[in-house]
N, C-alpha and C positions, 0 to 999 in steps of 0.2 A: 758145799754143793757137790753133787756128784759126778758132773760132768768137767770140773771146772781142775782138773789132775795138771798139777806142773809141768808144763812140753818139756817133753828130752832137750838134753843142750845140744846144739848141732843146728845146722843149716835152719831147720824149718820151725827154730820156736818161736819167733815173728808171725810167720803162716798158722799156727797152730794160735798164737795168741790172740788172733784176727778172730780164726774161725769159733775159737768159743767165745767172743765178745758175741757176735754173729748170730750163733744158736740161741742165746741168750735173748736178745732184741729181738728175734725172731720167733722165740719160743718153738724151734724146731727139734724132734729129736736128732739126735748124730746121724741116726741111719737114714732117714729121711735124706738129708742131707747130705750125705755119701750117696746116696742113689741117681739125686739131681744132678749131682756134679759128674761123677765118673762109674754110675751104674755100680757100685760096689758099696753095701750098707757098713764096710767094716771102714773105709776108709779113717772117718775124725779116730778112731780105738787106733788103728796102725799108725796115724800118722802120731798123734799122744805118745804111741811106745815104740818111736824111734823108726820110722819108715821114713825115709827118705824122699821130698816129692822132686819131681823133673819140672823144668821149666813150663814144659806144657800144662803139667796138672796145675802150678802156680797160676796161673793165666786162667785155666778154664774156674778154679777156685775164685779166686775175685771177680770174673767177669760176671760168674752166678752171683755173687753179691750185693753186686753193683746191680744187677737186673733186678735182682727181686725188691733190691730198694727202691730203686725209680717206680716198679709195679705196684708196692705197697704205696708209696706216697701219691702217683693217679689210683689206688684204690682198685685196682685191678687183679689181687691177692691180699692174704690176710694173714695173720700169724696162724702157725700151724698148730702147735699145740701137741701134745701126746695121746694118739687117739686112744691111746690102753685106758688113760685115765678121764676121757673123758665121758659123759653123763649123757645117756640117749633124750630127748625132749620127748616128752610126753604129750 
């Protein structure tokens, strides 16, 4: 899969290995999900190729997590999906 690239070794391939189980479950793309968490779509590509996160970003990363899970399971969100591919209804 394409998304699914071996986290650099260093500090954050735990967080890294989190975040693509994450995307996965959530059928989000990366950048989607760099945008939720810390306004920057490049975030999951920087952190994969070796960017280093701070305690804070740790924290605001799982605490989105943790939210959208609870959201998704009362049904108050849904899996995102990739809108590039997805199919207008007719």
């Amino acid at each position: 899969m394409i998304g699914d690239r071996v986290p650099a070794p260093g500090l954050n391939a735990g967080l890294v290995k989190r975040i693509n189980a994450f995307l996965r479950e959530a059928d989000m793309p990366p950048s989607v999900f760099g945008r939720s968490v810390a306004r920057d779509p490049r975030l999951v590509s920087d952190l994969r190729n070796g960017r280093e996160a701070g305690p804070s970003l740790v924290r605001r990363v799982d605490t989105f997590m943790h939210d959208w899970r609870r959201a998704y399971e009362a049904g108050k969100v849904h899996r995102t999906g990739d809108r590039r591919c997805r199919r207008e209804a007719a």
